[in-house]
N, C-alpha and C positions, 0 to 999 in steps of 0.2 A: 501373947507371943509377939515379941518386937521386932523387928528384921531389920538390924542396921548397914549404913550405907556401905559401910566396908564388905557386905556381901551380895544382900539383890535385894534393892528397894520395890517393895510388894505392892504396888500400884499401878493401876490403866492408863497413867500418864506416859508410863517407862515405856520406850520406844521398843525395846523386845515383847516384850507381852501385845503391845500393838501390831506388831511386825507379827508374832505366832496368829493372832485372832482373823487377823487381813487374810495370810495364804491360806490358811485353813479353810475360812468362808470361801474362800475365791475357788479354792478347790473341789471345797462341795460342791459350790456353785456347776461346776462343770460337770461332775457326776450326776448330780440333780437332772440338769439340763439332758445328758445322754440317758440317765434313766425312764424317763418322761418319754421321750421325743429322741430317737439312736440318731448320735452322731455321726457322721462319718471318721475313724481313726487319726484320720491326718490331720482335721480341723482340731481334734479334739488335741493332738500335740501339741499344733499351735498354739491354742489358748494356755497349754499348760506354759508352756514358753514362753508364752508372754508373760502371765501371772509368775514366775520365777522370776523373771528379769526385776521386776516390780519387787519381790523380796528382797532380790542383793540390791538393786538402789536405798532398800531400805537399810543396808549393812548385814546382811547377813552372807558371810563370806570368809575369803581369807587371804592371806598374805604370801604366807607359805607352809612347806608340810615337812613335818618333822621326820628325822632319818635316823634318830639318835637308837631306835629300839631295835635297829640293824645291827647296827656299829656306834661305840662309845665316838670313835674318829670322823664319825661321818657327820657334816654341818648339815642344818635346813638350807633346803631348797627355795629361795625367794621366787614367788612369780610374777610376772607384767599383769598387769590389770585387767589385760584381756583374755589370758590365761586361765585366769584365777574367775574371773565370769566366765568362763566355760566350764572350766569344773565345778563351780558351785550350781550352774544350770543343768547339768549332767547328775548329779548327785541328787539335788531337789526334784527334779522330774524322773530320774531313774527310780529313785525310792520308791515314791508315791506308785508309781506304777508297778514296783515292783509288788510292793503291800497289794496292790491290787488285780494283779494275775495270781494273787496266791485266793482270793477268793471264789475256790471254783469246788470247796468243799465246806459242810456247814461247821462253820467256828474258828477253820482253818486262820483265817487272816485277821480275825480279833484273838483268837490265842497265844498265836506268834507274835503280836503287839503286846501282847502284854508281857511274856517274855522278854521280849526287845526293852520295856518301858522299866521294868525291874534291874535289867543290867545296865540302863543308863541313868537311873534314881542311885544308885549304887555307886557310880562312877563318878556321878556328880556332887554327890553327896562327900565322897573323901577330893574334890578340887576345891569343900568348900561354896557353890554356887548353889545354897539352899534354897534360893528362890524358884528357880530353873528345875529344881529337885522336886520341891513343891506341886509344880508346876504340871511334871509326871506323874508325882504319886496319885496326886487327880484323877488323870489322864486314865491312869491306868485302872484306877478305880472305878470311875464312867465306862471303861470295856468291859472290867468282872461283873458287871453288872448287867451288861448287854450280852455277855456270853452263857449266859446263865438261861437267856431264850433263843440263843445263836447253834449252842452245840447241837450235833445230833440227835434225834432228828431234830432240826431248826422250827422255830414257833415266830420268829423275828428274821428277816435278809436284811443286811446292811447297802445291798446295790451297793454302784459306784458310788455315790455321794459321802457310804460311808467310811468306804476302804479309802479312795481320795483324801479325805481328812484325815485318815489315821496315816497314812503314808506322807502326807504331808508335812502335817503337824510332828510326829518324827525326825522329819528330815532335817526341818527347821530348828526343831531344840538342840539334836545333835548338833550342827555347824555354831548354834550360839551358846550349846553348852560345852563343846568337848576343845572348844578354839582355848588357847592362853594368848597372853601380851607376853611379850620380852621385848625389855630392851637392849640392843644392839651398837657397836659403834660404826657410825657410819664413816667412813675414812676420804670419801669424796667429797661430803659437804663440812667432813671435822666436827660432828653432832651425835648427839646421842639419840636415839628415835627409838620409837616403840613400834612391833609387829605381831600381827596376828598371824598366828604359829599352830598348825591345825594337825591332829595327828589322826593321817586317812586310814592307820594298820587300823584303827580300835572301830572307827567307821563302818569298813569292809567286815569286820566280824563279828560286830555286832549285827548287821546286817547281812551274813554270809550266804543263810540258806536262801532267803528271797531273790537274793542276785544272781547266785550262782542257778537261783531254778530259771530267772529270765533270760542271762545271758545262753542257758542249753537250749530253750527254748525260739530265740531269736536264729541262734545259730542253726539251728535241726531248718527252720523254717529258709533259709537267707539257703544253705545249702540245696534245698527241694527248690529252688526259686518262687518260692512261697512268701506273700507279704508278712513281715515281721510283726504288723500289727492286728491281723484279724487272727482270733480264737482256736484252737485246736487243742488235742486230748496229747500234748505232749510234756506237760508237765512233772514234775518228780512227783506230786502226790498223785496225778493219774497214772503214775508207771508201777507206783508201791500200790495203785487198787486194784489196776489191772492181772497185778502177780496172784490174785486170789486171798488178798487181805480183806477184811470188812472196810466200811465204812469209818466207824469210828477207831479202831485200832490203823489205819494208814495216817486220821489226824493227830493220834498218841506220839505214833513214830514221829512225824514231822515236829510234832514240839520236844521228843526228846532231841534230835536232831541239832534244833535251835537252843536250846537249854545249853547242850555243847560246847557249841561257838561262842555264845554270849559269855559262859563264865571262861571261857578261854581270853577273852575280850577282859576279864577283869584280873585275870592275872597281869597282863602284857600293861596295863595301868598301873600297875601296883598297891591297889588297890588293899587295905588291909586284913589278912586273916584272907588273901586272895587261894589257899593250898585248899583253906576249908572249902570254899563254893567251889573249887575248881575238882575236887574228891566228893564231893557231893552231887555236883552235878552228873558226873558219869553213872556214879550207883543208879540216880536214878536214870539214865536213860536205858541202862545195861538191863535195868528191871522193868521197864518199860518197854523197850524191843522183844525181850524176851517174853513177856507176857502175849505180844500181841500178833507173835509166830508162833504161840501155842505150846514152847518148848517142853513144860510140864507135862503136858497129856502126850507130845512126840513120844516122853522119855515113861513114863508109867505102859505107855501101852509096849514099848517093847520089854519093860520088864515083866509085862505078863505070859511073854512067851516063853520065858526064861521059869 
């Protein structure tokens, strides 16, 4: 199998695959370090920061962010350079941390990787960026493989070293896989120029449930004047345990949940035969939910009084 250049040159020289390997490690690296030996939160931001910074110099980034799946009328949004390094720092270190407060149940947050890692193999796969594609299917194959001693009851913990990497490594592919070039006409310099054109809808949804559980969780905590970054049972998968769910049936819901949003994520791409994953996806969450609220036995047992 040959991988020509007009798609993604399949070699450790190519600066992406460099650029994936660097934050990855650097990532673990920090998790390692906090699993070992507890870091303090703030320190450990830091470093995440730093190590992000260190990615977008390496080109991992963007230019501007596409409006067009709003409105046909609507143009992209060019940003300044410094813009555009804040939100690629916000993104990369949000991710990763997000992936990593979802690991507070066993499988939780290699499950949802690998969901995640399916609808953006998927996505990447019809922009064409087989390598990048590749690159996932890997990815995601090294998780079904760890989840396999991860779910409950767990036989394997990932620690932060491992959730770090996976939220990373994530973060990373998305911004170099879901980015396009277009070229533009520039009317100031009278040139034709190329830009990196990032579409954050399919970002956010592919990533909706992780984020949307940090952002309730930072907020619950910012609200009680509680620090943002030390630990608590506020979580959405702790709120669906707490409801008198099991164990494993509150980790079903959260991947059906994310099963959701992702193939919702492959419609809004247009991705093709997007009606099928997108009817597929619901049956199964719909059968998935309901299994793991019991509905069957709710409904047999009152038919027995009848």
């Amino acid at each position: 199998f040959l991988l020509t250049q007009d798609t993604f040159i399949f070699n450790i020289k190519n600066i992406h695959i460099i650029t994936i390997i660097i934050g990855s490690i650097l990532f673990c690296a920090i998790g390692l370090l906090d699993d070992i030996k507890e870091v303090n939160p703030y320190c450990k931001l830091i470093l995440q920061i730093v190590v992000s910074s260190l990615i977008f110099n390496l080109g991992v980034g963007f230019e501007a962010i596409d409006l067009s799946w709003i409105n046909n009328n609507l143009e992209v949004i060019i940003l300044p350079k410094i813009i555009s390094y804040i939100f690629s720092l916000i993104i990369i270190t949000g991710m990763t941390n997000a992936i990593n407060w979802l690991d507070g149940l066993d499988g939780l947050a290699s499950g949802i990787s690998i969901i995640i890692s399916i609808g953006l193999f998927i996505i990447l796969i019809s922009l064409n960026k087989i390598g990048l594609a590749l690159i996932v299917a890997a990815f995601c194959g090294a998780i079904i493989g760890f989840l396999r001693y991860n779910f409950y009851p767990a036989r394997i913990l990932m620690g932060d070293c491992g959730s770090y990497m996976l939220g990373s490594s994530l973060a990373i592919i998305s911004l170099l896989g879901l980015s396009n070039t277009y070229y533009i006409d520039n009317k100031l310099t009278n040139s034709i120029e190329d830009i990196n054109i990032f579409p954050l809808h399919l970002l956010i949804l592919l990533f909706l449930i992780p984020v949307v559980d940090m952002l309730f969780v930072i907020i619950g905590r910012i609200i009680d004047r509680k620090s943002p970054l030390y630990p608590d049972r506020r979580h959405l998968h702790h709120k669906i345990l707490d409801s008198g769910l099991t164990h494993k049936n509150t980790v079903i819901i959260m991947f059906a949940l994310t099963q959701s949003v992702v193939s919702s994520s492959l419609y809004l791409s247009n991705v093709e035969d997007r009606l099928i994953y997108l009817g597929i996806s619901f049956i199964i969450s719909t059968l998935s939910i309901l299994y793991c609220l019991n509905v069957k036995k709710n409904i047999d047992r009152t038919y027995k009084k009848y």
